[in-house]
C-alpha positions in Angstrom: 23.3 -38.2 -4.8 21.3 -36.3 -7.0 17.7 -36.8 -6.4 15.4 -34.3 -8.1 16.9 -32.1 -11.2 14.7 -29.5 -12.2 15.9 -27.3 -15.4 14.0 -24.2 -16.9 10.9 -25.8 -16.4 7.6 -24.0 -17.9 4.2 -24.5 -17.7 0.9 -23.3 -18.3 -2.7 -23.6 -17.0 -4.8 -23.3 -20.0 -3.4 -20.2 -21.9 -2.1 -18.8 -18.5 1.7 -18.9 -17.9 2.2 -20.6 -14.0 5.8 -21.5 -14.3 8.4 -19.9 -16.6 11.7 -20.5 -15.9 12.5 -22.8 -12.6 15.3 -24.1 -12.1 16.6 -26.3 -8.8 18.3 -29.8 -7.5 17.4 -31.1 -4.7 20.3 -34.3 -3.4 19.4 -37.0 -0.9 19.5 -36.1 2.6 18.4 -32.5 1.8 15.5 -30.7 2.9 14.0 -27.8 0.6 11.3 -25.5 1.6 9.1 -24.5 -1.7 7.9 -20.8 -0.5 6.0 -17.9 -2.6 2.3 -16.5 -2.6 -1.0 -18.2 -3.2 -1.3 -19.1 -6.6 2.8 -18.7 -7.6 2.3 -22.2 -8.8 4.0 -24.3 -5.8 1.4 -27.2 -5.8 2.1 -27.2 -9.7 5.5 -27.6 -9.2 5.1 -30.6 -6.3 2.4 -32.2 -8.7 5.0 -32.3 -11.8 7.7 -33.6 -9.9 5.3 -36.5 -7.9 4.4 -37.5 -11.9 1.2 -36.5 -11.5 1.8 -34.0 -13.8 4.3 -32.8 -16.4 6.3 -30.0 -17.9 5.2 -27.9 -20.9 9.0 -27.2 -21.4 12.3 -28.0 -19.8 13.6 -30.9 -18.1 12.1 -32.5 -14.8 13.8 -35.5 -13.4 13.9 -37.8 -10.5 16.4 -40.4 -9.5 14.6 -44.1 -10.5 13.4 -46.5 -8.6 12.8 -43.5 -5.8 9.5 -44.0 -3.8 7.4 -40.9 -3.6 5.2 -39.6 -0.6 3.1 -36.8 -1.6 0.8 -34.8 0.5 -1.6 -32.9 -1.1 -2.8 -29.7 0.5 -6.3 -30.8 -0.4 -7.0 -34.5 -0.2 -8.2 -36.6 -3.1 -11.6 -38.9 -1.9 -9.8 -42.2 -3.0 -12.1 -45.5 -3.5 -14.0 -46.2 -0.3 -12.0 -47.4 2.7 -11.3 -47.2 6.4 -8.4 -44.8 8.2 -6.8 -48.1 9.1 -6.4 -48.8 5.4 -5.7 -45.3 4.4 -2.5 -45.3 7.1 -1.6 -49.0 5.7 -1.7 -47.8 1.8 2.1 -48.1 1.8 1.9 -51.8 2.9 -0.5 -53.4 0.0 2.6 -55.3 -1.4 3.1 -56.5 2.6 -0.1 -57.4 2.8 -0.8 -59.3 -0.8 2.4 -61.0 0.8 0.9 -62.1 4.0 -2.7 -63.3 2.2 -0.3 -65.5 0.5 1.3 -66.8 3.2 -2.1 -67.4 5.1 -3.3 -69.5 1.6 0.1 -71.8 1.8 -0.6 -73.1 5.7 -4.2 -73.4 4.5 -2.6 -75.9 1.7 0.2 -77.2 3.9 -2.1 -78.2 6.8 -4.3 -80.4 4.3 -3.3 -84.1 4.9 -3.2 -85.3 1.1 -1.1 -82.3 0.0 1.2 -83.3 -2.9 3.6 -80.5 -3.8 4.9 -80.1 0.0 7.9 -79.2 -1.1 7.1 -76.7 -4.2 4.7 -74.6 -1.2 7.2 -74.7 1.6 9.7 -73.4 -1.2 7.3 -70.5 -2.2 6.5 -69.8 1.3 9.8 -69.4 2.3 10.5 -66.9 0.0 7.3 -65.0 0.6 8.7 -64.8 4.4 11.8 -63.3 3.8 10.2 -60.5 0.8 7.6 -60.3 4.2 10.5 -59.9 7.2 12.5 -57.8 4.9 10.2 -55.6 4.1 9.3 -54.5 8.0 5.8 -56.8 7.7 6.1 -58.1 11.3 6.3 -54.3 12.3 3.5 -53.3 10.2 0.7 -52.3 13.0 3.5 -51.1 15.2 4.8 -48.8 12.8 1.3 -47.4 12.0 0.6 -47.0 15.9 3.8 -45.0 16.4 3.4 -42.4 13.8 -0.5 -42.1 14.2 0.1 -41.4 18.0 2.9 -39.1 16.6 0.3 -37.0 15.0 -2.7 -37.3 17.1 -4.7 -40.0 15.0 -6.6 -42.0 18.1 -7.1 -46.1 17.4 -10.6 -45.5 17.8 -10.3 -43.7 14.2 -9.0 -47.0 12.7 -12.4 -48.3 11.8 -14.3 -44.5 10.9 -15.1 -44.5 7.0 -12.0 -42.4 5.6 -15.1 -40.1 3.7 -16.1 -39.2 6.7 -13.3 -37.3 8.2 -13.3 -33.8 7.7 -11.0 -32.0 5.7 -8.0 -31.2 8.6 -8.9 -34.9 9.7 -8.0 -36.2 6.2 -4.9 -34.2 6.0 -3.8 -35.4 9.5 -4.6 -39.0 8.0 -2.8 -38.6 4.8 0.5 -37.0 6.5 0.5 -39.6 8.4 -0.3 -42.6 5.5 3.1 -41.4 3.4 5.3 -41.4 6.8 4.5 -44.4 7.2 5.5 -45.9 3.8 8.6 -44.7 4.4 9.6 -43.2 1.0 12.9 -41.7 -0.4 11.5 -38.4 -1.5 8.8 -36.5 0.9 6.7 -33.9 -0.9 4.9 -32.1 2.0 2.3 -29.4 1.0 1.0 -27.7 3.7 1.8 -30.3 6.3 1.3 -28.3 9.2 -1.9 -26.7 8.5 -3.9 -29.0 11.2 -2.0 -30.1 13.2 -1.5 -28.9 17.4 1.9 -27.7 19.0 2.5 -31.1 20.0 2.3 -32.4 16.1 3.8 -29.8 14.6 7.2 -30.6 16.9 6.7 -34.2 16.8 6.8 -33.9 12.9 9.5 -31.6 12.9 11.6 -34.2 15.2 10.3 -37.3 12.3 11.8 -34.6 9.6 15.2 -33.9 10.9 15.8 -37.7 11.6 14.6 -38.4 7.9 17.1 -39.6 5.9 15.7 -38.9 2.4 15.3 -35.8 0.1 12.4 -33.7 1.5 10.5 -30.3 -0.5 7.9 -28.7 1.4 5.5 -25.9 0.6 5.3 -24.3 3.8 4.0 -21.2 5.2 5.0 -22.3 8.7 8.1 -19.8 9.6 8.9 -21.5 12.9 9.1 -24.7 11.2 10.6 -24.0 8.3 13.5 -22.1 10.5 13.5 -25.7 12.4 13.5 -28.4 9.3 14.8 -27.1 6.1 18.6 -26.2 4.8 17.5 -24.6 1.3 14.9 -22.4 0.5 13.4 -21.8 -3.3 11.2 -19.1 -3.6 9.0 -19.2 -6.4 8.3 -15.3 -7.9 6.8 -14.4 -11.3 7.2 -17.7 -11.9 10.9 -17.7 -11.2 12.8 -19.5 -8.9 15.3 -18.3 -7.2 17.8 -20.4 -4.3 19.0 -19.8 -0.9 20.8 -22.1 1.5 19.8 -20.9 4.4 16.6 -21.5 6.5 13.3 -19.0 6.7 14.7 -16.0 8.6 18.2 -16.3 7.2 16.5 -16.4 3.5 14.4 -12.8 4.3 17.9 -11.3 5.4 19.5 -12.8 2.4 17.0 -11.9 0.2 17.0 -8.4 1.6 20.4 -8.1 0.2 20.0 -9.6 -2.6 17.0 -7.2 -3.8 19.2 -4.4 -2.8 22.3 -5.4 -4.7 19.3 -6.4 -8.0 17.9 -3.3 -8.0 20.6 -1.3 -7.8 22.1 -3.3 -10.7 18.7 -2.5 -12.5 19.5 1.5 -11.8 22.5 1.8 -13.1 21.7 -0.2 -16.5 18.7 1.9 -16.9 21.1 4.9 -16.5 23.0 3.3 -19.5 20.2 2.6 -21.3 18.8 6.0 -20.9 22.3 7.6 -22.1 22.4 5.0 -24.9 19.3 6.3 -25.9 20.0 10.0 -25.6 23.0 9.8 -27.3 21.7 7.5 -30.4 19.3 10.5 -31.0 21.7 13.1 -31.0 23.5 11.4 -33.7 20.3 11.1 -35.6 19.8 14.5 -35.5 23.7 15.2 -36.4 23.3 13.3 -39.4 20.1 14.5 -40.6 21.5 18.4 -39.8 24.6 17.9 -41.6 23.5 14.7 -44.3 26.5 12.9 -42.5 26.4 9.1 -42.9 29.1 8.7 -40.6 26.4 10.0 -37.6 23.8 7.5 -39.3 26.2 4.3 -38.6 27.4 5.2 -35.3 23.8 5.4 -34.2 23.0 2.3 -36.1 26.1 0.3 -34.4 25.2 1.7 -30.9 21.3 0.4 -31.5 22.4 -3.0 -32.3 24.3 -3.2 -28.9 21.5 -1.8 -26.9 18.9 -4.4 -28.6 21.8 -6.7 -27.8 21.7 -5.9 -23.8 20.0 -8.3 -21.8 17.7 -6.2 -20.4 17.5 -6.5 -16.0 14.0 -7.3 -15.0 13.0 -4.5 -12.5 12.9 -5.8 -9.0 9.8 -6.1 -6.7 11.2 -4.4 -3.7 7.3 -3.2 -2.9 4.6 -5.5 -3.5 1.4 -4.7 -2.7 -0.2 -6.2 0.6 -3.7 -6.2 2.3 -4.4 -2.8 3.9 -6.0 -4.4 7.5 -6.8 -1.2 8.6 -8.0 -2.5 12.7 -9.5 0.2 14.2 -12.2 0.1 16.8 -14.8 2.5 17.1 -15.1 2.7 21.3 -12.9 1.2 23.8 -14.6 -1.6 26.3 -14.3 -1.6 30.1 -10.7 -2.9 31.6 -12.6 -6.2 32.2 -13.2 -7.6 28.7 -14.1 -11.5 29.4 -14.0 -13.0 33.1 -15.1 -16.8 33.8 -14.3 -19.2 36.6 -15.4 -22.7 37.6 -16.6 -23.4 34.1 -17.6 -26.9 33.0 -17.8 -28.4 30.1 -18.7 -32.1 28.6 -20.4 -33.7 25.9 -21.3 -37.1 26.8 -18.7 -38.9 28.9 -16.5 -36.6 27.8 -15.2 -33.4 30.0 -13.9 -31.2 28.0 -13.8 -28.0 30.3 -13.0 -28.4 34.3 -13.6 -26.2 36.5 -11.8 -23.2 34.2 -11.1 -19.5 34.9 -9.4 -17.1 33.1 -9.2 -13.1 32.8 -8.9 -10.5 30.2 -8.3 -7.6 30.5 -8.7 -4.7 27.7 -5.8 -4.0 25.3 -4.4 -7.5 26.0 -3.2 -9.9 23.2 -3.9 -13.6 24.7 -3.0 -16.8 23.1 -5.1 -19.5 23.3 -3.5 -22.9 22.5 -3.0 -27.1 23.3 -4.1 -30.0 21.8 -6.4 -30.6 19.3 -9.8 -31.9 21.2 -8.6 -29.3 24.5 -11.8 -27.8 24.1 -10.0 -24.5 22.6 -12.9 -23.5 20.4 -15.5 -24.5 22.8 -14.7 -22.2 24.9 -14.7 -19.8 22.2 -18.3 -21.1 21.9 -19.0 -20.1 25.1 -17.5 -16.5 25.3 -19.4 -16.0 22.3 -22.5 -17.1 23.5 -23.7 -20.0 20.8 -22.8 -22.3 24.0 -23.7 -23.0 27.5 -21.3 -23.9 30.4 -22.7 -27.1 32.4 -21.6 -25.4 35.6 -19.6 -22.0 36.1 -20.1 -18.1 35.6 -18.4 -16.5 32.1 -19.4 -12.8 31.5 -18.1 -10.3 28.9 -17.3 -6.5 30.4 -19.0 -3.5 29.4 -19.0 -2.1 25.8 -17.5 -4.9 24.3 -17.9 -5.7 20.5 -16.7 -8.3 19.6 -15.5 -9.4 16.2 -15.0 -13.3 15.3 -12.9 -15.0 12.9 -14.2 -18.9 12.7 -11.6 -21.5 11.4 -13.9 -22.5 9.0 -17.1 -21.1 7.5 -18.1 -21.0 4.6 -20.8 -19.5 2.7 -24.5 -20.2 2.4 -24.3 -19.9 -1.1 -21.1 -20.7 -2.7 -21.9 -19.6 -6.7 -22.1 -15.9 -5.4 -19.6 -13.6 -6.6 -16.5 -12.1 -4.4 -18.3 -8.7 -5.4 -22.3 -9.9 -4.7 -21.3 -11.3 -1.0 -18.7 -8.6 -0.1 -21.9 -6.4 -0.8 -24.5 -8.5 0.7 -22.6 -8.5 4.2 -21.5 -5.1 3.7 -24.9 -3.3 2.6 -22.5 -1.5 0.5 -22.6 0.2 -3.1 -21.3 -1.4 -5.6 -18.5 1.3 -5.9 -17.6 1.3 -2.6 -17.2 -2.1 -2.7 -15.1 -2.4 -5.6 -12.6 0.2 -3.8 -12.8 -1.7 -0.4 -12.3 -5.1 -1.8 -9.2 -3.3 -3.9 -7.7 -3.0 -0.6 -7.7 -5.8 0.5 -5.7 -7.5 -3.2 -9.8 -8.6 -4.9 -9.5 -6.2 -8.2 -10.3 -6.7 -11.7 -11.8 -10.2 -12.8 -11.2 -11.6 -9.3 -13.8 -9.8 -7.7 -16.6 -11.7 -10.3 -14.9 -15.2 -8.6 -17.5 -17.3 -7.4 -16.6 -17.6 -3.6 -16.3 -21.6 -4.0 -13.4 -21.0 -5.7 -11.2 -18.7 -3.5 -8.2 -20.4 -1.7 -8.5 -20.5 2.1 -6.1 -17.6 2.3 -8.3 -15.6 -0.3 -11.6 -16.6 1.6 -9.8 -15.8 5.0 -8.8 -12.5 3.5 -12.2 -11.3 2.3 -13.5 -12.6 5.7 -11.4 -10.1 7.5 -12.3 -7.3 5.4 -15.5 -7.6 6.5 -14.6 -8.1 10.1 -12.5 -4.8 9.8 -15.6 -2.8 8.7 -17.5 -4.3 11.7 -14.6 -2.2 14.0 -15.3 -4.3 16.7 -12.8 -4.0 20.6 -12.1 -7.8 21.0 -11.1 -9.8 17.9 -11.5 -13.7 18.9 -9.6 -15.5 16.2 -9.6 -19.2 15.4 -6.7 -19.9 13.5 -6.3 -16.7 11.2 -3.0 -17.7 9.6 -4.2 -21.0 8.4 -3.7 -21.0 4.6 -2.6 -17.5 4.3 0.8 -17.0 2.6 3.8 -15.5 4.5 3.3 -11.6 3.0 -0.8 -11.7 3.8 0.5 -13.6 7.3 2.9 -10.6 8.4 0.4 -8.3 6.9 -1.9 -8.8 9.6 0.7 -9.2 12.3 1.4 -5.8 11.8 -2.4 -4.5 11.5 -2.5 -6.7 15.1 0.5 -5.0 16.3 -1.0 -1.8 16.1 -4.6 -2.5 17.1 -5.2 -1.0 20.5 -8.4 -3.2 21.6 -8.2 -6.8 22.6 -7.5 -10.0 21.2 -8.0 -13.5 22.0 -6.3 -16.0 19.4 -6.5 -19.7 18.9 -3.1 -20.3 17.4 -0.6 -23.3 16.2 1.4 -20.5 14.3 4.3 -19.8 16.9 5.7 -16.9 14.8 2.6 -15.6 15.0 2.5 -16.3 19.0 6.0 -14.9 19.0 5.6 -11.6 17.1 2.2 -10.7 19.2 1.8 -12.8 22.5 1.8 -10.8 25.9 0.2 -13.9 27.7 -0.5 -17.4 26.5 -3.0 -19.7 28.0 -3.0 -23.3 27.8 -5.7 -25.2 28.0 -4.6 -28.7 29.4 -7.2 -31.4 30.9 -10.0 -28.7 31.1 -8.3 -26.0 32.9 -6.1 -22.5 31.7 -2.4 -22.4 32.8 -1.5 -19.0 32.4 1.9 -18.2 30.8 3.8 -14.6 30.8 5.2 -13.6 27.3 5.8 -15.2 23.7 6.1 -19.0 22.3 9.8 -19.1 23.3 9.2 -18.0 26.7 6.2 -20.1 27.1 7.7 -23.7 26.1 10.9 -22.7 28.7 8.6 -22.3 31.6 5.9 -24.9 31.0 9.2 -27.4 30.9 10.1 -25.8 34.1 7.1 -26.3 35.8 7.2 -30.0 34.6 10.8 -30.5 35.5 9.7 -29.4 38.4 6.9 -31.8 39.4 9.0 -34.7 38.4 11.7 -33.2 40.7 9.1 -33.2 43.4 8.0 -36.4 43.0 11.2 -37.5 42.9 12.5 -36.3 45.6 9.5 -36.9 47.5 10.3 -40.7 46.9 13.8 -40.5 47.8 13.3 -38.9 51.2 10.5 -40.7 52.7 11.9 -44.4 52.8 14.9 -43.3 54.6 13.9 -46.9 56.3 14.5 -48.7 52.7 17.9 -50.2 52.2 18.3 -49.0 48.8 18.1 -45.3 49.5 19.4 -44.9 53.4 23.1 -43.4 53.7 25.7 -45.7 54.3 27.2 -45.8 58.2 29.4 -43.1 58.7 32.1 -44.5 61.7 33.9 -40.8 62.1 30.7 -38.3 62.1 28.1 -40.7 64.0 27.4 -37.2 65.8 26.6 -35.8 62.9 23.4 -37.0 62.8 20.7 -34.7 64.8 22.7 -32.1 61.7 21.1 -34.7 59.0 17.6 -34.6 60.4 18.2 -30.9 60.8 18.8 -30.7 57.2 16.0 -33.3 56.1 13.4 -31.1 58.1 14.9 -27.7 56.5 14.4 -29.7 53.0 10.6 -30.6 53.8 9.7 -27.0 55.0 11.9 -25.9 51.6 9.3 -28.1 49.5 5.8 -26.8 51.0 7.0 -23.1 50.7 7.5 -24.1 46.8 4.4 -25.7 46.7 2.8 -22.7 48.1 4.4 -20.6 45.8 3.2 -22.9 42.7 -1.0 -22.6 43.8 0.1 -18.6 44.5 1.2 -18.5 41.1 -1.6 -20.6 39.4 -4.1 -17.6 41.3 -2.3 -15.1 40.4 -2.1 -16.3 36.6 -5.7 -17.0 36.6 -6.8 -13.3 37.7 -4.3 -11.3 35.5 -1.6 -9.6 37.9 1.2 -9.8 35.5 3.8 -7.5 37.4 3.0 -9.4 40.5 3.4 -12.7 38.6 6.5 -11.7 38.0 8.0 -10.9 41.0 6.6 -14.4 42.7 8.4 -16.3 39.9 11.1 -14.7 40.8 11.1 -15.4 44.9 9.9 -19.4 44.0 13.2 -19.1 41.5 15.4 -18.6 44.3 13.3 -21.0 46.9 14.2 -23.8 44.0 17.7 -23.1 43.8 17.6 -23.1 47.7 15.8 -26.4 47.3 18.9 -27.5 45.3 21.7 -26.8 47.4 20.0 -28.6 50.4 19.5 -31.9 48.3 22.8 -31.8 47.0 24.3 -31.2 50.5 22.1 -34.0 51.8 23.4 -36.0 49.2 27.2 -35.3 49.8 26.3 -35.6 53.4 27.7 -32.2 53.9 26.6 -30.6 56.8 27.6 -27.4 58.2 29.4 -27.6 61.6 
């Protein structure tokens, strides 16, 4: 069924030209991702088809009746409200319904009511519209996809104004699940949200059952959710059915095969042209009109052509050029037994961690973990309750917050790039060039950069600093996919350290030597990228379950349920079963032993030695497994 039915749509912003020729369909049940640079014109396009907005030209249509959830990348204020009634939005029909309702057994409970009937009639068919519509699962509903996305109860009654941007984003993903519409537009939906929201929305998304278009920067979860890709480029559009990674090889191709095509007509074109002016010059030599016409005829056709529009196999990106100006000691940041709380609250327990130079560290788990605390902390703008945190020698170190923003927002790109700098204005002009701010956009005031633009021009003037450790807060957020694996490759390449608060696993993925996880106040330390990370930390919790498990089963060998049934044959057997039960207890403290050695070892860096422990407790688990299984089978060895 067809859903959304976009055809040669234009549009402008003013005099400028946004959109000039896009052309998609989107059917129910599929899920699009809407991808291109900052400022290609994406929101435009999700705006226009929410009816928010329409076309200048062409043809924009969505099937009737549909019900639209649109998330804006920046929220709107809205009237004055609560986050409960922001979440319930969806349900003001529900609960116009249920006031109703409430009025009737007001009227029907008054003892000289008259028009009993005509009420119980009315209320009756309030019910049903009420039941059918999900209004007895209204708060459940709400609970379920808050929780989902890490909205506690305790927000339900904070002032919606209040929240702070990434807190109304959160809120407003969360208010259009809820409503359960036909057609999702999702911009930016993963921009704050932790690990565990980012998966629990991408398990929500594959389960939905309606048409979905996202604008998404996320590559890990666009790989994950969507089916079709349209890229928006010079205000084209252009379709794959694939996801991310199978569009880039796709597209690879594609480019090839375009500008190839593009060659060889400009090889016409330039033999066309060639040969038109030799027969000018033939018939102006020898006053031939036969000369004049063939040139004429062969002129038409070329003005006929349809001329190929020159690929962009290059485009320019941001020249990160990360290059420190002294190396720091091997120890870069050391800290152990550090504490942490605010209030009632601990936020930090008792944590250690090491880093060691030329290490790339990823620092992530849920939001509230106390992730950029202990950024705080490291950085010195923080105190530890309890606990010693030092930074080695000769370390510089260079910080990207999440957000900050500027003192004075009417300044020009050009005026604070300078200020910070304490650079000429030529100098400037030719740095900020580098990094994509030329021409008008340098006289921008900075209030009115995107967050990828103002993270951009933040960087630049972190490169300059050429600091040894880079501690990032979330350096992807907002950036588009070319200025995201822009800096992965500047990263790649920079031989100092870097500690990175992260939610962006293809980021974690392409750069991640060691991942820490900061879970209940402490740092689990985990060898190697996302992929490798989310394998062993469901290990290690497959593995205390196991142990607890097991740990159940074995010690009421007394209870009825879980003792071995009589054996009448292989009554002797039995010293061979204690045998075994004793060889399975001494299995499980050597694995616990192994666990704490690993924990240590994590904790104080020694990655080759890491590895070979997880490798001996590998083979004590599978040990561990044969001797339960034989236990169970009751097969013991003669």
């Amino acid at each position: 069924m067809l859903t959304i039915n976009c055809q040669n749509v234009k549009k402008y912003n003013g005099a400028q030209l946004v959109l000039e020729n896009v052309t998609f369909e989107l059917h129910h049940g599929e899920k699009a991702g809407l991808v291109g640079r900052n400022g290609s014109g994406k929101s435009t396009l999700l705006r226009m088809v929410s009816k928010l907005d329409v076309p200048d030209e062409g043809l924009l249509t969505v099937r009737k009746d549909a019900r639209i959830g649109y998330l804006e990348q920046i929220p709107t204020e809205g009237p004055e409200r609560t986050v409960y009634d922001a979440l319930a939005l969806g349900y003001s029909e529900l609960f116009a319904c249920r006031t109703e309702m409430t009025e009737i057994e007001r009227l029907m409970s008054e003892p000289e009511q008259q028009s009993l009937e005509t009420l119980i009639k009315r209320y009756s068919e309030l019910q049903e519209r009420f039941e059918n519509g999900g209004g007895y699962e209204i708060d459940a509903r709400i609970d379920q996809v808050a929780t989902g996305l890490g909205i506690d109860r305790e927000w339900y009654g904070r002032a919606y104004f209040s929240l702070s941007g990434g807190e109304k984003t959160k809120v407003g993903l969360a208010s259009q699940l809820i409503r359960k519409p036909d057609i999702l537009l999702l911009d930016e939906p993963t921009n704050h949200l932790d690990l565990d929201g980012v998966e629990w929305l991408e398990e929500y998304l594959l389960k939905f059952e309606g048409a979905c278009l996202i604008v998404s920067h996320d590559r890990y979860f666009l790989d994950r959710v969507v089916t079709k890709i349209i890229e928006i480029e010079d205000g084209e559009s252009s379709i794959y059915h694939a996801n991310y990674s199978k569009y880039v090889a796709e597209k690879e191709v594609r480019l090839l095969q375009e500008f190839a095509h593009y060659q060889e007509q400009q090889k016409r074109i330039k033999k066309m042209k060639e040969t038109i002016k030799q027969l000018l010059e033939w018939g102006r030599i020898g006053s031939n009109e036969k000369f004049f016409r063939r040139a004429a005829s062969m002129q038409k056709a070329l003005d006929r052509m349809e001329k190929l529009k020159r690929p962009a196999v290059d485009r320019r990106e941001a020249e990160y050029e990360l290059k420190p100006s002294d190396r720091s000691g091997k120890r870069v940041i050391e800290f152990s037994g550090v504490s942490k709380r605010f209030g009632k609250s601990v936020i930090l327990n008792q944590a250690a961690g090491v880093l060691e130079y030329g290490e790339k560290v990823m620092l992530v788990g849920r939001n509230g973990s106390g992730k950029t605390t202990l950024l705080k902390l490291i950085l010195g703008e923080d105190d530890a309750d309890s606990g010693e945190l030092a930074l080695g020698s000769r370390v510089d170190v260079g910080y990207l917050a999440q957000q900050k923003y500027p003192e004075e927002p009417k300044k020009s790109v050009l005026a604070y790039f300078r200020e910070e700098a304490n650079m000429e204005e030529g100098e400037a002009r030719s740095r900020l060039a580098a990094y994509l701010f030329y021409g008008a956009d340098v006289f921008k005031p900075v209030s009115l950069l995107s967050g990828g633009e103002w993270t951009r021009l933040r960087l630049a003037l972190l490169v300059l600093r050429k600091p040894n450790l880079l501690v990032l807060d979330e350096p992807t957020n907002h950036m588009d996919i070319a200025s995201r694996e822009a800096l992965e490759e500047a990263l790649e390449d920079f031989p100092g350290t870097i500690l990175a608060v992260t939610h962006d696993r293809y980021f974690i993925n392409r750069l991640s030597q060691k991942i820490w996880e900061l879970d209940e106040g402490r740092i689990q330390v985990y060898l190697g990228d996302f992929d490798a990370y989310k394998a062993k930390s469901k290990r290690v919790a497959a593995t205390k379950e196991e142990g607890t498990s097991h740990a159940k089963a074995i010690t009421p060998r007394a209870s009825s349920e879980r003792r071995k049934p009589p054996r009448t044959s292989e009554e002797n057997a039995e010293p061979d079963m204690i045998s075994l039960e004793r060889k399975i207890a001494e299995t499980e403290r050597v694995l616990g032993r192994y666990d704490i050695e690993l924990i240590e070892l994590g904790n104080n860096g020694g990655n080759s030695e890491m590895e070979r422990k997880w490798q001996e407790r590998e083979n004590v688990r599978r040990q561990l497994d044969e001797l339960y299984e034989r236990w169970i089978r009751n097969d013991i060895p003669e």
